[in-house]
C-alpha positions as a printed Julia matrix, in Angstrom:
422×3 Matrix{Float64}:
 50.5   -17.66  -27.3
 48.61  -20.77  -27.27
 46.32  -21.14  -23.69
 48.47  -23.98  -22.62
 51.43  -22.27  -22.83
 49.93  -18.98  -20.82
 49.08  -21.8   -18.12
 52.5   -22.66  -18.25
 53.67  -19.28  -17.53
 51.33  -18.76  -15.41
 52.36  -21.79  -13.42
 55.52  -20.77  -13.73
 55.39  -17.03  -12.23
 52.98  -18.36   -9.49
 55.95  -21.09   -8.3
 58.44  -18.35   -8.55
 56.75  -15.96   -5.98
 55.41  -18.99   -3.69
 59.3   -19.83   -3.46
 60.52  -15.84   -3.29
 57.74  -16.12   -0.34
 58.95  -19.28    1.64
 62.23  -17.82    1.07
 61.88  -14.72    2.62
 59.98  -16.59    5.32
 62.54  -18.64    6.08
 65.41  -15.77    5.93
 66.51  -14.69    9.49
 66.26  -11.21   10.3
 68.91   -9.2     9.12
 69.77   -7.14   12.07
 72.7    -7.72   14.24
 72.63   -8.21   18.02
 74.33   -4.82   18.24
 71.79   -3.42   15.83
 68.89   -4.59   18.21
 70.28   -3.26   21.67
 70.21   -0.23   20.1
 66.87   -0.44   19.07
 65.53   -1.72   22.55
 67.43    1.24   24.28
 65.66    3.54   21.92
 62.66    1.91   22.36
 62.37    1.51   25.9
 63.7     5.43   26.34
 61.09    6.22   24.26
 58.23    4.6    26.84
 59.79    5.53   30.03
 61.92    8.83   29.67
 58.32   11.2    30.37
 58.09    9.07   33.56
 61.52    9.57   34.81
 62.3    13.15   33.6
 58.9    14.35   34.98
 59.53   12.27   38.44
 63.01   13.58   38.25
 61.73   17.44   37.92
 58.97   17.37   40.23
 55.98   17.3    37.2
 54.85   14.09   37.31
 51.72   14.8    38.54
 51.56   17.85   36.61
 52.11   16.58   33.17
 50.94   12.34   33.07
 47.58   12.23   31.52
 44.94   10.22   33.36
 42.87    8.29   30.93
 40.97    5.87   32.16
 39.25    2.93   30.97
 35.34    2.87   30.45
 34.35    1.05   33.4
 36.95    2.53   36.3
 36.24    2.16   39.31
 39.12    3.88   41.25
 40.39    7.34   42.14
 42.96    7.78   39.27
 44.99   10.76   41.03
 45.69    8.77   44.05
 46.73    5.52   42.51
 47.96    6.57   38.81
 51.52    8.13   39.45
 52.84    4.92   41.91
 51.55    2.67   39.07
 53.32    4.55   36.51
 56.58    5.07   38.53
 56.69    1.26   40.2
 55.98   -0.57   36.94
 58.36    1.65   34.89
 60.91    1.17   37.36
 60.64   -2.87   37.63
 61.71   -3.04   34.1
 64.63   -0.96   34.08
 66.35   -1.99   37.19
 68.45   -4.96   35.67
 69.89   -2.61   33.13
 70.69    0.4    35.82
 73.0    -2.74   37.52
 75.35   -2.52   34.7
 78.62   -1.81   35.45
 79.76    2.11   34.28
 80.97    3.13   31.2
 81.34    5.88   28.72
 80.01    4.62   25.69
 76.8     6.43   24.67
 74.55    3.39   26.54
 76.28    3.83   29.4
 76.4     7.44   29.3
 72.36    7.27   29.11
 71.93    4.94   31.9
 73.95    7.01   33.8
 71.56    9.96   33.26
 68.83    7.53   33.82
 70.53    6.58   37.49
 71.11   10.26   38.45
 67.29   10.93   37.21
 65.72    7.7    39.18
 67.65    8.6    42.28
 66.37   12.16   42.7
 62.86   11.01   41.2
 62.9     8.53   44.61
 64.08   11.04   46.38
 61.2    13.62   45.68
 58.38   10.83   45.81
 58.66    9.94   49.39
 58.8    13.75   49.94
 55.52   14.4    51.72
 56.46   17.95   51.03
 57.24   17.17   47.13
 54.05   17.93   44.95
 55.15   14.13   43.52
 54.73   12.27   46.61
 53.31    8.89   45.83
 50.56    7.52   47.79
 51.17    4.51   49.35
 48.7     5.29   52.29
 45.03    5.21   51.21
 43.17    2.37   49.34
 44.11   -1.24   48.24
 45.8    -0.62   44.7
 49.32    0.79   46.06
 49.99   -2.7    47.6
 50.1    -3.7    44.21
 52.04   -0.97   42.91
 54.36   -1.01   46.09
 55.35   -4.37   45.09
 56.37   -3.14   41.67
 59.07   -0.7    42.96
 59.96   -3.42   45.93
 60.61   -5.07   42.53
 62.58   -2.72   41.19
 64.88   -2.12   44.38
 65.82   -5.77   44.64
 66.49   -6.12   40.99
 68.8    -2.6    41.28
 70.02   -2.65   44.77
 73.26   -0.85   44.16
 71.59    1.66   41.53
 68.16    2.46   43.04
 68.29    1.61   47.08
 72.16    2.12   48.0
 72.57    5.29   46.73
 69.65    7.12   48.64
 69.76    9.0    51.32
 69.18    7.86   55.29
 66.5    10.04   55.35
 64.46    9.04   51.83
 65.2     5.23   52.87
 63.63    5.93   56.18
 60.42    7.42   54.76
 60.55    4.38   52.04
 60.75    2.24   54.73
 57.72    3.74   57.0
 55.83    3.88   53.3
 56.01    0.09   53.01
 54.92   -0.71   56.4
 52.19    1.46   56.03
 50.31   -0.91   53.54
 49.79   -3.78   56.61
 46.52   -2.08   57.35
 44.59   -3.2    54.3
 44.22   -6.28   52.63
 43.79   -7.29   48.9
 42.11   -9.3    46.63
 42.46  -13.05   46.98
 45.08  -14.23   43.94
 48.38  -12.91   43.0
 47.74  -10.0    44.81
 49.3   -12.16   48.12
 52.41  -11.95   45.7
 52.45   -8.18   46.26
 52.07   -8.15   50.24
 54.98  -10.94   50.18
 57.44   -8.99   47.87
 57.18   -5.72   50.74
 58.06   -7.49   53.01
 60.7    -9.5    51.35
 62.14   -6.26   49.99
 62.18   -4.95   54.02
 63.67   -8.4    54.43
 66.11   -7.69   52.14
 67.76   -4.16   53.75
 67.72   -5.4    57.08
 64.24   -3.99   58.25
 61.25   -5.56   60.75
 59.34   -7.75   58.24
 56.58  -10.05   58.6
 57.08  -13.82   57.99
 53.3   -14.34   57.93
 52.52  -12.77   54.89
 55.15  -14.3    53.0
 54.54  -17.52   53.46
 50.37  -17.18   53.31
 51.97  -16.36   49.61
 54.08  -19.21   49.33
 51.54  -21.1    50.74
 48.83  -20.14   48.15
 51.02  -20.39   45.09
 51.96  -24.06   46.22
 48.18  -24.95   46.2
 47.26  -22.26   42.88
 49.8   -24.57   40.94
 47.57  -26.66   37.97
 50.65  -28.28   36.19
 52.46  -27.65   32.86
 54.07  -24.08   34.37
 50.73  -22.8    34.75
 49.16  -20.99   38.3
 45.37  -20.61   38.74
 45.04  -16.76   40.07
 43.06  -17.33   42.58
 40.75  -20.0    43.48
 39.41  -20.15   39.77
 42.07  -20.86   36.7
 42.28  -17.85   33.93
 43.56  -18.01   31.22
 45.59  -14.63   30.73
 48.88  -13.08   30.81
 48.95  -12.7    34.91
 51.44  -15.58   34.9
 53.49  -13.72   33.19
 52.87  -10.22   34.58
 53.36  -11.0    38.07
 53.21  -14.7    39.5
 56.47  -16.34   37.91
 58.99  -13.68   37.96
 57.81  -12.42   41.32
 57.29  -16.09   43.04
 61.18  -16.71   41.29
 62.73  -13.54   43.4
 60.8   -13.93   46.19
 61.88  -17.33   46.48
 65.54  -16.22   45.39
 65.92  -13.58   48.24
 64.68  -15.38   50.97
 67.55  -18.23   49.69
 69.93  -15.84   49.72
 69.77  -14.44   53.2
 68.25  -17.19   54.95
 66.42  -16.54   58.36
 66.0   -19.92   60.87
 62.41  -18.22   62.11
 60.84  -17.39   58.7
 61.69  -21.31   57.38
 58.57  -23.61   57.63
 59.11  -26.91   59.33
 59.54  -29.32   56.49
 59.99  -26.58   53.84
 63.01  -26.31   51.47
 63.61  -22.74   50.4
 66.48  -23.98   47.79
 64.52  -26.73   46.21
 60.86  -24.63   46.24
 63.55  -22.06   44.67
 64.39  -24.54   42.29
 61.06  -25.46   41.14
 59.98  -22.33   40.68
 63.07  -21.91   38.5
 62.23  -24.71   36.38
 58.44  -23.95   35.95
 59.04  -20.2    34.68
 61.41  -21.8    32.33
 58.87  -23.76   31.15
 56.37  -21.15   30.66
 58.97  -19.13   29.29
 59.5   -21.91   26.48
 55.09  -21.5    25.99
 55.83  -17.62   25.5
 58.43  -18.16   23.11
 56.04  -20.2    20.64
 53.45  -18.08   20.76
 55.2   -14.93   19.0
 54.33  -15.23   15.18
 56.43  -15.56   12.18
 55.44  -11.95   11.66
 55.85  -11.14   15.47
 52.39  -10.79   16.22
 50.91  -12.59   19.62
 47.9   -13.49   20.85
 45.33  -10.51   22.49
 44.02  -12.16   25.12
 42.61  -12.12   28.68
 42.35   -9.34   30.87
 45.16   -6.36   31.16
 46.45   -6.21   27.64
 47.14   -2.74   27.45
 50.19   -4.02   29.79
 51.19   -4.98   26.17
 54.91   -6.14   26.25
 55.19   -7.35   30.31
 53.09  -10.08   28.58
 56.91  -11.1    27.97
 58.1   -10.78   31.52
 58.57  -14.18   32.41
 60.47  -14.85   29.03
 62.52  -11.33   29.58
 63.58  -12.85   33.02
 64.47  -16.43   31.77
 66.63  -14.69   29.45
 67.86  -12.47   31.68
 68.8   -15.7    34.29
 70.51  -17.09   31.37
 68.11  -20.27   32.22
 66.28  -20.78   28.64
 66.29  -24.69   27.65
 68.98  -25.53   25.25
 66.26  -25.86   22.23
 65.48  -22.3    22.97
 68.83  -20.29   22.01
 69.4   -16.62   23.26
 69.4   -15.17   19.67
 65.77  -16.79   19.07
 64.47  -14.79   22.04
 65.77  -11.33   20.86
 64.88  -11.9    17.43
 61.5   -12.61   18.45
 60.8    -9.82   21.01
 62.99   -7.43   18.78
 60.35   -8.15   16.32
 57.21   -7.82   18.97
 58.82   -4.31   19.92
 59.37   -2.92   16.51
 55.16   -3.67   15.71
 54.41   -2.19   19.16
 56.38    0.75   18.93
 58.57    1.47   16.43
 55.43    4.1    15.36
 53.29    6.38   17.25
 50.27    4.48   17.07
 50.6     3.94   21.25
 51.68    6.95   22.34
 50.03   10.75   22.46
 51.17   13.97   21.38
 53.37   14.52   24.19
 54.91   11.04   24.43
 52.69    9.26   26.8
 51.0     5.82   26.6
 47.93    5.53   25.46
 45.26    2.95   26.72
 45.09   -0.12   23.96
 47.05   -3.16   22.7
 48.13   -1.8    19.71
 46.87    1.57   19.11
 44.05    3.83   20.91
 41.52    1.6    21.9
 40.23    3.02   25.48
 37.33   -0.07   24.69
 40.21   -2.6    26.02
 40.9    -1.32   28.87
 40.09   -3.09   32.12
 37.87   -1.47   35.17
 41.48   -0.69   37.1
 43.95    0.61   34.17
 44.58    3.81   33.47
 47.5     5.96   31.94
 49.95    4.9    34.93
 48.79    1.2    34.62
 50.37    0.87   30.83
 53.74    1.51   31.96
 54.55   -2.26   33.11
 54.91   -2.36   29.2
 58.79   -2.36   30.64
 58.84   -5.86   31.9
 59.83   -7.18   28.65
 63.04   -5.03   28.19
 64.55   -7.14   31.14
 67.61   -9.01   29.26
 69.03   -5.25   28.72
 70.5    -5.98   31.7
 72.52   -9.0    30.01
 75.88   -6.96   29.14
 76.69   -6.29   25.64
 79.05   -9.03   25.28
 76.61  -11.45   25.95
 75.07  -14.5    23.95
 71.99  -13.14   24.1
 73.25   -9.89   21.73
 76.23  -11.32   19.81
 74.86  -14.54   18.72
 74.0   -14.12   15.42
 70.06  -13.73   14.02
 67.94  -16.57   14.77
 64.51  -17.64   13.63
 61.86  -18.49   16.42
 59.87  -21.13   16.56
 57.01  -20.41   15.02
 58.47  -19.13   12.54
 60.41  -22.01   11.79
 57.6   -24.24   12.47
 55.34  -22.08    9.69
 58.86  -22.62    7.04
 58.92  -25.84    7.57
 62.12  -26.42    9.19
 62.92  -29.04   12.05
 61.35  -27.57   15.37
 61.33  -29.7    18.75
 58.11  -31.23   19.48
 55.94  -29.62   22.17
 55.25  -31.74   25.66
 53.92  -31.38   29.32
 56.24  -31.24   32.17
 55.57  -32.68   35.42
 56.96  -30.6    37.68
């Protein structure tokens, strides 16, 4: 074979695999929306069933490991189990809503209701050997605010069905955090959801410290969906972890019950409401492009060991069934079904035994911030939120969609990327 035609071949083979490659990059993913509930279920069973069996059997504290990251600073057995048990809970309270059923979902979240409720039950025990601290040091109003979370996203599964006397020692466990104070950024977001949770049931709240909350997150706002945390802008996942989907239920409970003495002269609950709306669709829309063709996203910023509650705000947009019309349902759970199989569709972040283990995306302690330990991992949850879209929704019958990014990198049309001013 003469050299020119071996560079023909040549030429020939090499345009044959760049096209096999664009091709494949440009195929949707082949699994159906049935296909990935399934997997999500699976997947999010597999990160939070040690936290709610042990809970449930009185071996929580027994049995969670406490790693802890290089540089911690706190007491790990005081502060640990509420982390693990608030943040854990938060993300599986829409899908515990779900109506009953005896298919084999709904025969697991029943278990998983029957479990939670007698977990609750034994951690505000003081007699139970898992009775969570709420009472000593500043990290339980964080975690506090987590399972306040969780209650007003699954009133009917996780609140109603307790008894008087566990909702009275919840209730004396939430006040109980008013004699300490936090740090000065979205940690006002914590004291405010307490009290809007105590709000919610019908108990003595305080007005003040939601609206110092409100107050703050109205002057925090920098434009284009983004908060500062704090005085200082960071550029992290926090908006995401806490300040949009909390701000967005805060907002939405006090607009649902409204009280004449907590409203501000001046103030609109249902169009601050709205705005928040709009902004955490927004930033949901900035989460959305930043998930790789190959479902990789950025590692960035402080807390990512929280790994997938990076999604949160996304999970809830979905979940509100409020994504902008260039964002379709089936794009989001393509996207994050493809997230959740790299994060845990191995072992690589869990141990022997089940448990999270402190890293992004495998064992790396060396990532871990001065406050996280083994409990702190478990907001990994947050992104399983549209679960609690039923099964005959959009979001899981539409069929496979690519994302943006990954139509963006294959060349197809993709809506152009701009500011909002709102």
């Amino acid at each position: 074979m003469t050299d020119f035609l071996k560079q023909r071949v040549l030429h020939t083979v090499f345009l044959l695999l760049l096209c096999a490659g664009l091709g494949a990059q440009n195929k949707t993913v082949s699994s159906t929306g049935a296909q990935d509930r399934a997997f999500w279920i699976k997947t999010l069973h597999k990160i939070a069933w040690p936290v709610i069996e042990n809970l449930a059997n009185g071996t929580l504290e027994k049995n969670m490991p406490l790693e802890k990251g290089p540089q911690y600073y706190l007491t790990a057995n005081k502060v640990s189990y509420l982390e693990a048990v608030g943040r854990c809970f938060a993300g599986i309270a829409p899908w515990l809503e779900l109506p009953d059923d005896n298919t084999e979902e709904g025969l697991l979240r029943k278990k998983y209701k029957a479990a939670m409720v007698k977990g609750l039950t034994s951690a505000a025990n003081p007699q139970s050997p898992d009775y969570l601290n709420f009472r000593e040091g500043g990290q339980p109003i964080v975690d506090a605010a987590y399972l306040a979370h969780a209650f007003m996203r699954a009133p009917k599964a996780l609140w109603e069905p307790l008894d008087t006397l566990t909702k009275q020692r919840f209730v004396a466990e939430f006040k109980s955090l008013r004699d300490r104070t936090g740090a000065y950024n979205n940690w006002l977001l914590f004291a405010a959801m307490s009290e809007a949770f105590l709000r919610s049931v019908g108990e003595q709240f305080d007005p003040v410290r939601i609206d110092y909350a409100l107050n703050k997150m109205r002057e925090w706002y920098v434009g284009d969906s983004w908060y500062k945390d704090g005085d200082l802008f960071s550029m992290d996942y926090y908006n995401s972890y806490v300040i949009h989907p909390m701000l967005v239920d805060l907002l939405g409970s006090l607009k649902i019950k409204p009280v004449t003495k907590y409203n501000q002269k001046g103030y609109s609950v249902n169009e601050a409401y709205d705005q928040s709306v709009k902004r955490m669709v927004r930033y949901a829309e900035y989460l959305e492009r930043i998930i790789a063709p190959d479902g990789t996203y950025p590692a960035y910023g402080r807390s990512v060991t929280y790994r997938t509650a990076a999604f949160q705000a996304l999970a809830q947009t979905a979940l509100m069934q409020q994504l902008p019309e260039w964002v379709s349902p089936a794009q989001v759970r393509c996207a994050l079904t493809k997230v959740f199989y790299n994060m845990y569709e191995g072992n690589q972040n869990f141990d022997n035994k089940g448990w999270l283990v402190l890293g992004f995306n495998g064992h790396q302690p060396m990532m871990a911030d001065q406050y996280t330990s083994t409990g702190s991992l478990y907001m990994a949850s947050l992104g399983f939120l549209p679960l609690g879209l039923p099964a005959t929704n959009k979001f899981w019958t539409d069929a496979p969609a690519d994302w943006t990014s990954k139509k963006a990198w294959g060349g197809l049309p993709v809506k152009k990327d701009y500011k909002v001013e709102y």
